[in-house]
C-alpha positions in Angstrom: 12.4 7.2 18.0 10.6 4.2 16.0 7.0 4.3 15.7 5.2 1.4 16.8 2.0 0.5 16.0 -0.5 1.3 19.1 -2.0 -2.3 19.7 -6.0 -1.0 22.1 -6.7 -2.8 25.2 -10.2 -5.0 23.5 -13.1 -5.3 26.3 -14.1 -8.4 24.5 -12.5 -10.5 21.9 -13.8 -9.8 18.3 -16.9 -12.4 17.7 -17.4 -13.9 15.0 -21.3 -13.1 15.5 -20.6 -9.5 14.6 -18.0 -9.3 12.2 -16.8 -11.1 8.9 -14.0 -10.9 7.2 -13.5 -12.1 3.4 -10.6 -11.8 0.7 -10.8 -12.2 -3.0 -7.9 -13.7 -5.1 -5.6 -11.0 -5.4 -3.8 -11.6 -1.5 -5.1 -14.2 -0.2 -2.4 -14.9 2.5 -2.1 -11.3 3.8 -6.1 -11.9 4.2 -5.2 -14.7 5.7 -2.5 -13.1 7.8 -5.2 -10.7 9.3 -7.8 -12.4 10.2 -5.2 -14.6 12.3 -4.0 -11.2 13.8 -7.9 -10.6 14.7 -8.5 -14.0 16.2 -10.6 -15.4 13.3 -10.5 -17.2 10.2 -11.8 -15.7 6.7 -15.2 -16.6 5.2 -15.7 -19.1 2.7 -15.9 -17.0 -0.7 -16.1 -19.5 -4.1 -14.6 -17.8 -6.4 -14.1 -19.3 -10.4 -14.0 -18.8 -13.5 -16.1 -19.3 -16.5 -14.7 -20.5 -20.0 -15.1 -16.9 -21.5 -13.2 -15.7 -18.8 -16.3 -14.2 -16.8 -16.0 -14.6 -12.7 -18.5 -15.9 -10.6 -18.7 -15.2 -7.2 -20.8 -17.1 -3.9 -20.3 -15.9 -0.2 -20.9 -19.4 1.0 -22.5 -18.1 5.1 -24.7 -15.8 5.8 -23.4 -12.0 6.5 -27.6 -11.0 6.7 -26.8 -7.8 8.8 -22.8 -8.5 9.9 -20.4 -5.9 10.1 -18.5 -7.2 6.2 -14.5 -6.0 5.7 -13.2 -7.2 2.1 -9.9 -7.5 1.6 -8.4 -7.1 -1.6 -6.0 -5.0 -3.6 -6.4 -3.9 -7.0 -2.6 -4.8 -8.3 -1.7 -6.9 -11.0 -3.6 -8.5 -12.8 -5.1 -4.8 -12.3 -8.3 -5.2 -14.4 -8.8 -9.0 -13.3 -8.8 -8.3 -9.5 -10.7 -4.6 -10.0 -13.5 -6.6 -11.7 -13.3 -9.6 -9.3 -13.7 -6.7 -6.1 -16.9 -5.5 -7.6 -18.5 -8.7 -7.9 -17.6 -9.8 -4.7 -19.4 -6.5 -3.3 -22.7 -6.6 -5.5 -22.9 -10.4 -3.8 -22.5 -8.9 0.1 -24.8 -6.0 -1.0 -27.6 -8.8 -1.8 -27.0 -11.0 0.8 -28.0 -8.2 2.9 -24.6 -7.4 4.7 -24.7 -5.1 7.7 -22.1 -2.8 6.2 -19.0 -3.7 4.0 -15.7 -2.1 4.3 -13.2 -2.9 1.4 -10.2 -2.9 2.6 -7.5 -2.0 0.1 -3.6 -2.6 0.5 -3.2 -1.2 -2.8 -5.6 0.7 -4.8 -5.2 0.4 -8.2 -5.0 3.4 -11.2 -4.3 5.4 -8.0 -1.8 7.7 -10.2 -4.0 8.5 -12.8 -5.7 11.0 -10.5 -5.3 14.5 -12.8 -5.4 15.1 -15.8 -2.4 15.9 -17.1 -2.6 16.6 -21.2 -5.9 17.1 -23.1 -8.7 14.4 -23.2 -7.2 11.9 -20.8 -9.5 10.0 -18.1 -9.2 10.4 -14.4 -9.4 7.1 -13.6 -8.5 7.3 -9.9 -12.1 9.3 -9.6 -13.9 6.4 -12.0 -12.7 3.2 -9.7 -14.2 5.3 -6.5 -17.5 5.4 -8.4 -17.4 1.7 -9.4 -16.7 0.9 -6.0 -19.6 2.9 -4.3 -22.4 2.3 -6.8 -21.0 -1.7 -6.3 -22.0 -1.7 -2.8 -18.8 0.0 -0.7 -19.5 1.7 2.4 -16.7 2.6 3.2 -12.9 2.5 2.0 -10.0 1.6 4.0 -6.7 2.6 1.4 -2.8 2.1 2.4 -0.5 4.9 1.4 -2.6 6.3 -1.9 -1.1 7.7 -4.3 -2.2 11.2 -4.6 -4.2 11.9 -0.8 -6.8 14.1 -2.8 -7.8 10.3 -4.1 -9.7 10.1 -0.6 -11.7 13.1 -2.5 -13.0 11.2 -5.0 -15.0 9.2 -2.6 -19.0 10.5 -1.3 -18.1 7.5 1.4 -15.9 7.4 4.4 -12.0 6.8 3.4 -9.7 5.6 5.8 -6.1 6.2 4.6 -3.7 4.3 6.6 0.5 4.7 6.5 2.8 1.9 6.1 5.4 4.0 7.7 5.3 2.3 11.3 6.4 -0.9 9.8 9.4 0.3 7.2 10.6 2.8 10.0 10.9 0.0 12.8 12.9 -1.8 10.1 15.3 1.2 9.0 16.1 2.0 13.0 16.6 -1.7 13.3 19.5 -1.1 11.0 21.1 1.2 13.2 22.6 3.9 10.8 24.5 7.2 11.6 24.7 10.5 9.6 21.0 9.5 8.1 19.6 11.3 5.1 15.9 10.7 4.0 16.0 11.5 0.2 12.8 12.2 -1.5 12.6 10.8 -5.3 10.7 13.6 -6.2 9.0 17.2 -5.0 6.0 15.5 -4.5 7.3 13.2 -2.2 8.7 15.7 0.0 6.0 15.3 2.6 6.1 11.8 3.1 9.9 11.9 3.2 9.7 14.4 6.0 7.3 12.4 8.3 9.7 9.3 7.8 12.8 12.2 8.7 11.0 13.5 11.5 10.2 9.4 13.2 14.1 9.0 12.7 15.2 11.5 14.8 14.4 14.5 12.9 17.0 13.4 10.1 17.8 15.6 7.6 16.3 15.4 4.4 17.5 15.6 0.3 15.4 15.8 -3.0 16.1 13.9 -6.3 14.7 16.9 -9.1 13.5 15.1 -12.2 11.8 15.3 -14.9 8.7 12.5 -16.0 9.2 12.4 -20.0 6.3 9.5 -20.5 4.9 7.0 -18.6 7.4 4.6 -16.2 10.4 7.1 -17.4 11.7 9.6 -16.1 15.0 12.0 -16.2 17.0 12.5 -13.0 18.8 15.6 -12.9 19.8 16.9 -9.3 20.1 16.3 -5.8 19.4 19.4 -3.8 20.5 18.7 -0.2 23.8 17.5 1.5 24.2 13.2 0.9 28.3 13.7 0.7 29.5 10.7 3.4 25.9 10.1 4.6 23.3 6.6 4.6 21.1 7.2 2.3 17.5 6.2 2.3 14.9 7.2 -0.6 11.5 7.3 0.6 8.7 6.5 -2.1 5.0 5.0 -2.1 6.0 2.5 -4.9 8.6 1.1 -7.1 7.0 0.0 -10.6 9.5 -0.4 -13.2 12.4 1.0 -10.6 14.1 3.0 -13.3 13.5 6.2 -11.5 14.5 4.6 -8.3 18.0 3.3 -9.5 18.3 6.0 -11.4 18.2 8.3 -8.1 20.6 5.6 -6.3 23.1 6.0 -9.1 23.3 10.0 -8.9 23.1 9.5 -4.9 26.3 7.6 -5.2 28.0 9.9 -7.9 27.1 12.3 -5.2 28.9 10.8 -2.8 26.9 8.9 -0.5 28.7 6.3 2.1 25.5 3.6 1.4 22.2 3.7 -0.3 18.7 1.7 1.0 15.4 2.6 -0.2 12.2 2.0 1.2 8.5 2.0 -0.6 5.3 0.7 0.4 4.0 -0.8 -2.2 6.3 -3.3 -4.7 4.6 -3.0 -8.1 8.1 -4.5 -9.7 6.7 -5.2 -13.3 8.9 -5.4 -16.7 13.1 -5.1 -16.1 12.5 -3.8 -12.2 14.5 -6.7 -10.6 16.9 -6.8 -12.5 17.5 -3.2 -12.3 17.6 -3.4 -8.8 19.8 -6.6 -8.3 22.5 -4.4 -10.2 22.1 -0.6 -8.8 23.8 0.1 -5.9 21.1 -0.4 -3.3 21.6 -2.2 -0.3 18.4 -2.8 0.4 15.0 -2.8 -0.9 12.3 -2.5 2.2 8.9 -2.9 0.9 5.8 -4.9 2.3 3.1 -7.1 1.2 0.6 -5.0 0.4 0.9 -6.5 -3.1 1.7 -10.3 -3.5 5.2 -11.4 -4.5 6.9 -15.0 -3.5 9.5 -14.5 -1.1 11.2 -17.3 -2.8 11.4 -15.2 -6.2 13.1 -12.0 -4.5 16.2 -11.2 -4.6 18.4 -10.9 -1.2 18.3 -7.2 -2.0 14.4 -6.8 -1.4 13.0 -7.4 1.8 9.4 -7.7 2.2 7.4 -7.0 5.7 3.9 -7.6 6.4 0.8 -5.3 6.9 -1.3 -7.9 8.5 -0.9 -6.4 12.2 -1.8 -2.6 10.5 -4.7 -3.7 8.7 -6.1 -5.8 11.1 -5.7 -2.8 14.1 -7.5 -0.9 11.7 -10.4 -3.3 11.1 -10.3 -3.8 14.9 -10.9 -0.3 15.2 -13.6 0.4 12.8 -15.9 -2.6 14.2 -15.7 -1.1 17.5 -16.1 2.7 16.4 -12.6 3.6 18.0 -10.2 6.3 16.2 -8.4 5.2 13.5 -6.1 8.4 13.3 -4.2 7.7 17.1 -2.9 4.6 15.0 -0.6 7.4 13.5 -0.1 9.7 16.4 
């Protein structure tokens, strides 16, 4: 059964009277992409740079008392676009904005959310302070990290799941003898609710070990894969060695056909390349984080979020549930 997003039945169309929606730098055309969805445009925002490398930030119309949604992920340049978010929300909180929702598609430092050896920062817990003592009201996140992240926050978190949009795609492909593969134990759950939208599928886990940061060591698979299509289930894909790694032993395992699927597509140092020669068929990630289309490979396909997000917005304006999204 493929889960499809449920669109609500509006009593009015969204008015732009009541309800603004503004984008920093770091997506500008998924920002775009929503407000289209909505029925609007985006506020005018002048955004620029100084010559030290300062930003300055102008909401160019009023939002005195308006129902504010800011759109922007924290993703690479991570520090750049972290900095640029909190700007942009001291400016609403001093133009007097009703309330301002950020709206995240990715949040940055999301898997630095424990410490894990002596004397190391949670930084995960540190951004969710920066954004609430900037002005945030409340949170809207796409597949975090780490779901205790939602924790860190003394504000209202939405956390919303890509999973509608990459499981319409994988039934569109019309696979038997599916297995959903996890890359790792803590991906089990997520794996299962993708398992149990493609009619209750069975499921395998990749068991590895993390050695330092953006490498890891694959050592099993526990679960049947032998003549089966494959599809790894993950939040992310940074560097993708884990990810090809996985393919690789899927394969040696004896797997008929190998796709993989994550939400958001970090894909920094070697991790197209890697992927362009590992034996996955397909790459299904969305635009939660920018990337060309024109500087993908065929291998990676890249859906949009726009419809998600802006149902989401939709909902919060009007004080409907956001959960029967996922129900």
């Amino acid at each position: 059964m493929v889960a499809q997003i449920p669109v609500r039945d509006r009593k009015a169309p969204l008015s732009r009277t009541e309800l603004r929606i503004l984008s920093g730098t770091a997506n500008p055309e998924l920002a775009r992409e929503v407000a289209e969805y909505m029925g609007l445009s985006l506020s005018p925002v002048k955004i620029s740079p100084f010559s030290d490398g300062e930003i300055y930030v102008q909401v160019q119309e009023s939002v005195r008392g308006l129902d504010c949604f800011l759109i922007q992920p924290t993703s690479t340049p991570v520090n750049e676009n972290l900095m640029e978010l909190l700007i942009l929300l001291d400016a609403l909180k001093r133009a007097s904005a009703g309330r301002i929702t950020v709206v995240m598609p990715y949040y940055g430092y999301g898997r630095q959310d424990r410490k894990a050896a002596g004397r190391e920062a949670i930084t995960s817990k540190l951004v969710a302070d920066l954004l609430t003592t900037a002005g945030a009201e409340r949170v809207v996140a796409l597949d975090l990290h780490a779901p205790q992240i939602m924790g860190f926050f003394n504000i209202l978190v939405d956390h919303l799941y890509a999973s509608p949009v990459l499981v319409e795609y994988i039934a569109g492909l019309n696979l038997s003898d599916l297995v959903l593969v996890s890359p790792d134990v803590g991906g089990v759950s997520r794996t299962r609710a993708f398992a149990k939208k493609l009619d209750d599928s069975p499921i395998a886990i990749i068991d590895k070990r993390r050695t330092k940061h953006n490498e890891a060591e694959v050592m099993s698979v526990v679960g049947d894969v032998k003549d089966k299509n494959a599809i790894m289930v993950d939040d992310l894909v940074d560097t993708a060695g884990t990810l090809v790694k996985g393919a690789e032993l899927l394969k040696a395992q004896g797997a008929k056909r190998i796709f993989a699927c994550a939400t958001h597509a970090v894909l920094s140092g070697p991790a197209i390349e890697r992927i362009i020669n590992s034996p996955i068929e397909k790459l299904i990630v969305t635009n939660s984080i920018p990337h060309e289309k024109s500087e993908l490979p065929d291998k990676i396909v890249q859906l949009s979020v726009a419809q998600l997000l802006g149902e989401a917005i939709s909902r919060i304006h009007d004080d409907s549930s956001v959960s029967e999204m996922f129900e």
